[in-house]
Every structure is written in C-alpha cells, then in structure tokens.
C-alpha positions in Angstrom: 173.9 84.8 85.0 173.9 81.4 86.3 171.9 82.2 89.3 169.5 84.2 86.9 168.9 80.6 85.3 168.9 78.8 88.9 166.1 81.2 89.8 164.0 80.8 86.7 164.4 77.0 86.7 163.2 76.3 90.3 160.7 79.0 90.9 157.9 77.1 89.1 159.1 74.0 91.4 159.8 75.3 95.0 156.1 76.2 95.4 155.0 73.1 95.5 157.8 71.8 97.4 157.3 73.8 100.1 153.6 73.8 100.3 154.7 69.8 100.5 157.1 70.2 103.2 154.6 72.8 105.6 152.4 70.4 105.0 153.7 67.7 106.5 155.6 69.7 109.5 152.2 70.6 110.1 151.2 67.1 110.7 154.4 66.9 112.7 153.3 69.8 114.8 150.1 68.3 115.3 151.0 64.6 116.4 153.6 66.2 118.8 150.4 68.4 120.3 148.4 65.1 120.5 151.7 63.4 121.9 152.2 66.0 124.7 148.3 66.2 126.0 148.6 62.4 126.1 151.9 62.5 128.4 150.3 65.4 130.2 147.4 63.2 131.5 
C-alpha cells in the first residue's frame, strides 16, 4: 500500500526529473565529444 502511494506521488514528478537529468548528460556527452576531437588533433 505504501509503495502504491510512493508510485502515485512521484509519477507526476520523475518525468520532468528525468527529462532534466538526460538533458544535461546529453550536454555531458556532447562536451566530452568536443573534448576528445580537440585531444585528437
């Protein structure tokens, strides 16, 4: 029962969250591509 009210309180929240989080290990992703052509040259 408890989970059942865990669930239903941070469904409406992780969304977001998580789009938040990709988001910025995307930008991670991409200054660590820069970083590595850069060291390549």
């Amino acid at each position: 029962m408890v989970d059942d009210v865990e669930a239903e309180f941070h469904r409406p929240l992780y969304p977001r969250a998580a789009h938040r989080f990709l988001g910025h290990f995307e930008q991670v992703i991409l200054v660590d591509k820069t970083r590595a052509r850069r060291s390549a040259r």
